[in-house]
Steps between C-alpha positions, in 0.01 A plus 500: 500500500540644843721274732235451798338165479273635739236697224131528548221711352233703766262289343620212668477618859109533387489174334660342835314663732117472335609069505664502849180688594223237340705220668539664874103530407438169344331579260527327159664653189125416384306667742704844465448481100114432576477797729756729231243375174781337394593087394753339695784488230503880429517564905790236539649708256481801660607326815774325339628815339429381142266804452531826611288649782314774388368778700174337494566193640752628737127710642307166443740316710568760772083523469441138568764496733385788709813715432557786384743583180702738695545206822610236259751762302658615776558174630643369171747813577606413819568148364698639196727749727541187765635303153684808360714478802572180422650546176160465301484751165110574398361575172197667431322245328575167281580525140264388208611284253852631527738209529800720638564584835384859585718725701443721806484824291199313256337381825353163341594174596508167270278286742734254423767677680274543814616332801244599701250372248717170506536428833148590613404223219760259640385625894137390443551201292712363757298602818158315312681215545566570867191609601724808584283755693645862278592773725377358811839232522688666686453555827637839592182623316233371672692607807505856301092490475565493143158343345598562108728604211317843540631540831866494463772542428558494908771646699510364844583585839894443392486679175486155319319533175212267472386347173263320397649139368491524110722846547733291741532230229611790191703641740706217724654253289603315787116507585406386161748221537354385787138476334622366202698216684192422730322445173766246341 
């Protein structure tokens, strides 16, 4: 088992950027699996990262969205190099079925051992309760002219990194603590 508590799959940066996304857009897990042919429960699960994105609905999404493929990838990349400085190992994709742990030179990740997958779930269950407004919060990025997840990740004026919220929460623990104590 590699030593990093700090695992993810590429997936995931999709998965958390598609539902930061609908909710900067407010739309309703309903209306985007309407628009994608799909029922509710088999989007959340995309969203959720229960079910893999395929190719197809990665196009549907970016489609409805009014994105293109190559936009939201390369995004996803700048988050994952951001988080790679951090300390954050990537795997290709999540395992299926396997109930071991895979390694870096298998590339597939248990989702259970997915942080980002885990916090992200933990992020937006606690900010519904809030009324938490995602990526938005904080207030350097409004000052940045940063409208969505799509637009970052930000440097400013001072070289500061700017992230959009549910990135700050994986990646600050003492901003996670915070959150989590304001929800207690």
């Amino acid at each position: 088992m590699p030593s990093s508590l700090r695992n993810t799959a590429f997936p995931t940066l999709l998965h958390v950027m598609f539902k930061e996304l609908r909710i900067e857009q407010r739309f309703s897990q309903e209306q985007v699996a309407a628009a994608l042919g799909k029922q509710k429960s088999g989007y959340a699960k995309i969203e959720n990262g229960q079910t893999q994105l395929t190719l197809n609905a990665l196009s549907e999404l970016c489609a409805f969205y009014g994105l293109t493929e190559s936009h939201v990838l390369q995004k996803a990349r700048e988050y994952q190099l951001i988080m790679g400085y951090q300390g954050w190992v990537f795997y290709k994709a999540h395992m299926k079925g396997d109930p071991t742990m895979g390694m870096p030179g298998e590339q597939c990740l248990n989702r259970d051992h997915d942080q980002l997958l885990t916090l992200s779930l933990e992020y937006y269950a606690l900010t519904s309760i809030s009324g938490h407004k995602p990526y938005m919060a904080a207030e350097s990025l409004t000052k940045s002219g940063a409208k969505s997840v799509m637009d970052g990740p930000i440097i400013d004026k001072t070289g500061q990194t700017i992230l959009p919220d549910i990135f700050n929460y994986a990646m600050d623990k003492k901003y996670r603590e915070h959150l989590r104590q304001g929800k207690q």
